[in-house]
N, C-alpha and C positions, 0 to 999 in steps of 0.2 A: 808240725813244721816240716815242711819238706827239706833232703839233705841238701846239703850246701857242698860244693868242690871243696879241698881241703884250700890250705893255707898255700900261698904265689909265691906272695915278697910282704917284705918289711924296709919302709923307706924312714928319713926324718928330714922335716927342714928348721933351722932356725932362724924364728920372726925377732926381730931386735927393732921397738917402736921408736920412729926418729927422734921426737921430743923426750918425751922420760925415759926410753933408752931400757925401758920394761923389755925384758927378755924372756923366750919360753920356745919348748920346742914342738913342734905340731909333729906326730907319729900318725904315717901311713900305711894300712896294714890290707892286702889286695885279696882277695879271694878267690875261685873259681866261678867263670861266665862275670867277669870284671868288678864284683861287686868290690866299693868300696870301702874300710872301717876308718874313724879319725878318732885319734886322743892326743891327749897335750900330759907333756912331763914338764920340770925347768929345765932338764937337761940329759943328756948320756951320750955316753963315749961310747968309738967304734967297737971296743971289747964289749960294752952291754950291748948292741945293736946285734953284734954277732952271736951272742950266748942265745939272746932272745928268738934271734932267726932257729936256731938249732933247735928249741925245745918247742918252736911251732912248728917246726918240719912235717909234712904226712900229716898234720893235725886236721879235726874237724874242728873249724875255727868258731863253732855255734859253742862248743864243748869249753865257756868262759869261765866258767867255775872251776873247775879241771886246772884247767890253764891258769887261773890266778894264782891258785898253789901252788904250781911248778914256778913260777916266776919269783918269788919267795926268793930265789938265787938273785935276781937281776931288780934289787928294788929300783934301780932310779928308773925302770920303764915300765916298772910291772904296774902300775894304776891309765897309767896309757895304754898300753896293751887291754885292760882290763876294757878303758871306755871306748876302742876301737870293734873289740871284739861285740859288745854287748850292741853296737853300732849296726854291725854286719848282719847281727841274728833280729833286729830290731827290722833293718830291710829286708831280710828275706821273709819274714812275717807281714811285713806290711803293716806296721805298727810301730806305733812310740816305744822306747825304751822304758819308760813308766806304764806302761801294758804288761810288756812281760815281766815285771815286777810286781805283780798284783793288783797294777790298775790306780789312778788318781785316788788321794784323797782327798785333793783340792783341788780347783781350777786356775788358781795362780799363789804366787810366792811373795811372803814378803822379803824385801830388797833391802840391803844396808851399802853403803859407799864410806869406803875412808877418804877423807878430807885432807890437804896439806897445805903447810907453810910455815914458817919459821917465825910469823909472828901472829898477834890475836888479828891484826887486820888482813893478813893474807890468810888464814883460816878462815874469817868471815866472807871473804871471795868466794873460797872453795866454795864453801857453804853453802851462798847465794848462787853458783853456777852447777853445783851438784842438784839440788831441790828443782833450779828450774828443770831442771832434765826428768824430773818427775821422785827423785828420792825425797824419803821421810825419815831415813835413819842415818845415821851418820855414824862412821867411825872418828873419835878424836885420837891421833898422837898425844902423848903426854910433852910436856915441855922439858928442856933439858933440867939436868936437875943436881949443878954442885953447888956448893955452899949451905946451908942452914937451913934445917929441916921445915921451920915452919914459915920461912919465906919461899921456899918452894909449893907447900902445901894449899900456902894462901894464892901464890902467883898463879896454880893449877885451876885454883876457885874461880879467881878472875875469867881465865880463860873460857872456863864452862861456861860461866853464866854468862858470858857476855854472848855465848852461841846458844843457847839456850832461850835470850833475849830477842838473837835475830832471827833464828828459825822460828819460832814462835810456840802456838801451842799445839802444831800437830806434828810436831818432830820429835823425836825420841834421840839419845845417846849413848854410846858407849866409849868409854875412855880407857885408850891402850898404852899399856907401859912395854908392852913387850919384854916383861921378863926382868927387867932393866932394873929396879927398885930396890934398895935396902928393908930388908923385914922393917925398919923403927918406923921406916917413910910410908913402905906401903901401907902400915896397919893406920900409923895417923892420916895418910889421905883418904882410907878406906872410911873410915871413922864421921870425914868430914864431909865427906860425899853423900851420904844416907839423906840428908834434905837434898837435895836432888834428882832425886830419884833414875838415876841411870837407867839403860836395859842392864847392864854389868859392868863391870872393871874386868878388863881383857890384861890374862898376865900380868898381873902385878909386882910376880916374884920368879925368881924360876921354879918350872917347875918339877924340877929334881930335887926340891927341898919340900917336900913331904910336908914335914912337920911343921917347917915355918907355913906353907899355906892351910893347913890343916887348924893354926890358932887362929889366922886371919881370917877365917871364913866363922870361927865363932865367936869372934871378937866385936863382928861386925854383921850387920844388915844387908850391906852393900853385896849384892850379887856377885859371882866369883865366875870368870870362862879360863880354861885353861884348854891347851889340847896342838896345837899348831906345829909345833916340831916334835912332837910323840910320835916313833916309828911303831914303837911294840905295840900292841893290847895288851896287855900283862900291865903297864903304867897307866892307860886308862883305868882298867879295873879296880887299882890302886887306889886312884884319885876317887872313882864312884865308890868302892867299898867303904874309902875312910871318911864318906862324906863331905869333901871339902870344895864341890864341884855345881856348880848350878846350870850351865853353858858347855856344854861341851862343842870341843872349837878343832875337828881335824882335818888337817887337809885335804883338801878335794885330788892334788895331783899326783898327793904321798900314798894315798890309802884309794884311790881309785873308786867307784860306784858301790862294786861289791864290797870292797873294806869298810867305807863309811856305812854303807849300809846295816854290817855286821857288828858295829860299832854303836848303833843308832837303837837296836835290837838290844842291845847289850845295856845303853844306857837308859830306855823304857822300864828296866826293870825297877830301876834306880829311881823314877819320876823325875828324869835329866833330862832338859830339850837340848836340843841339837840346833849345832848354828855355824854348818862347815864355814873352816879361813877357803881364801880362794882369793887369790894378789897372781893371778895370771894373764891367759890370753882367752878369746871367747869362746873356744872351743870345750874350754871345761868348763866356761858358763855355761854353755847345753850340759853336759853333763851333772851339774850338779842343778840345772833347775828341776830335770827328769828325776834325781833321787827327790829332790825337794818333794815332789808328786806323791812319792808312792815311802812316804817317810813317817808314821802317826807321829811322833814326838817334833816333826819338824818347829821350826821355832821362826828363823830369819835366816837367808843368806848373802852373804860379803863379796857384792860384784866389783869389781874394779871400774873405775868411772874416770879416765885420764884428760888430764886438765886443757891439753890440747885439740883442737880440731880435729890438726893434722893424724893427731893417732886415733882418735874414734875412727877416721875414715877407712884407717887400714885394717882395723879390729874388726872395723863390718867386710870388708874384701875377703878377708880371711876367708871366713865362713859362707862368702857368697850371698847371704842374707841378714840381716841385724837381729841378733838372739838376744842382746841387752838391751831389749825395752821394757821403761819403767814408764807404769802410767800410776799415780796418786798413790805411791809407795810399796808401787807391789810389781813384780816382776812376771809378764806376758810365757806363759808354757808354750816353747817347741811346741810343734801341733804335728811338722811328718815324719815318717818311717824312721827308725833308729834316733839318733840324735837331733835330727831335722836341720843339719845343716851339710852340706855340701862345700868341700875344703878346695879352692882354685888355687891349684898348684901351681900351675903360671904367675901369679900373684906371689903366691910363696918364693918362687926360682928368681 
């Protein structure tokens, strides 16, 4: 690879989609002979913007690995930083970001969309408007869940199968608590879920209780994802070591290309698939389709699919090109240099 000018600037803008009001911040990181890098965080402050600037200063911005570590200080930009830079080295190679990672091990990805609404018949909309756009997996919300264990348990049932009913037979599920559950609730819904064969039960407990999800997962059948607000490695480890983990679920914006990557590495050992969370903008949908590529344990990954028109149209402007197409439940691979998408910052301003 020939060198690259060091590091320019570091900019950010934040996109806030006019319907769901989905937030995320697109990270601009400029190089020498103008090349451009893009990543997406949820957010940071002018103090991180400025730390960041300082420890890219002079830097050889191809040098991502490097630089991921030092960022270790500035987590809420360091996976931006991370997919901007791998961006840059990506263009000056003249290749996909999944090249310089050892190359595809597949030609495309399979796609999952979480689905909303606050009742079974606005879920079955979702449903029906998410599939036609070409998904086959679905994320369910769980339903709220106070009063009496097993009329929660049963109303959860309802819900499944009635989406299960409408998607038919080439859709697949998974149903997220987000963390949210009482151990008695989640081991009895875990329990009753095993005839329906989900892809997993997403967070069903939090997962700083170890040991409650530790019985849960031998309690039951029911597939187990946890991973989405885990900063450290040290607590995936935890969760693979003690074997309570079947999905591993980290995020795409928190842990950046090369985190999840090192993550993915980690949980192969394990015989763990991997199936990054990702509730942002489409920039880290490039991002995490290029890991999906060059991933062996990949499994599925979690695009965002907003129920509005009006916001797909600006998710595509973003990026200048539309990275979220799903054609018969599989997600379409970037195909140019670095990320393969090109961020109109006019659009963004």
């Amino acid at each position: 690879m020939r060198a690259v000018p060091g590091f320019q600037g570091l900019r950010t803008h934040v996109v806030r989609e006019p319907v769901s009001r989905r937030s995320y911040t697109v990270v601009v990181i400029e190089a020498g002979s103008g090349v451009m890098g893009y990543g997406e965080c949820a957010g940071a402050s002018e103090a991180d913007v400025d730390q960041a600037r300082r420890i890219l200063a002079d830097r050889d911005v191809t040098a991502y690995e490097v630089i991921d570590r030092q960022l270790e200080a500035v987590p809420a930009l360091r996976a931006a930083v991370n997919m901007a830079l791998l961006d840059i080295a990506g263009k000056v190679a003249k290749a996909p970001v999944y090249q310089l990672l050892g190359g595809p091990t597949r030609n495309r990805a399979r796609a999952m969309t979480r689905i909303e609404g606050s009742s079974d018949d606005e879920l079955a909309a979702s449903l029906r408007r998410a599939k036609g756009a070409g998904y086959r997996a679905f994320l369910v919300p769980a339903p709220e869940h106070p009063g009496q264990q097993q009329e929660f348990v049963n109303r959860t049932l309802r819900c499944v199968d009635a989406l299960i009913a409408a998607g038919g037979d080439d859709c697949d599920f998974v149903l997220d608590a987000a963390g949210g559950l009482t151990p008695a609730i989640a081991a009895a819904l875990s329990r009753a879920l095993e005839g329906r064969h989900l892809l997993w039960f997403d967070e069903p407990v939090a997962v700083s209780n170890l040991s409650v999800a530790g019985r849960l997962s031998a309690e039951s059948v029911t597939p187990l994802g946890f991973g989405r607000d885990i900063h450290d490695a040290s607590s995936f480890q935890d969760l693979l070591r003690e074997g309570v983990i079947d999905v591993l679920r980290p995020d795409i914006r928190r842990h950046g290309i090369s985190g999840v990557r090192r993550l993915a590495t980690l949980a192969e050992t394990y015989y763990t698939a991997m199936a990054p969370h990702h509730d942002g903008g489409p920039v880290a949908t490039a991002a995490a389709l290029h890991l999906a590529a060059c991933v062996p344990n990949f499994f599925i990954q979690q695009i965002p699919f907003p129920e509005s028109e009006e916001d797909r149209q600006v998710r595509a402007a973003v990026t200048g090109r539309p990275v979220e197409v799903i054609e018969d439940g599989f997600a379409v691979l970037p195909d140019g240099p670095g990320l393969g998408v090109e961020v109109n910052e006019r659009v963004l301003a």
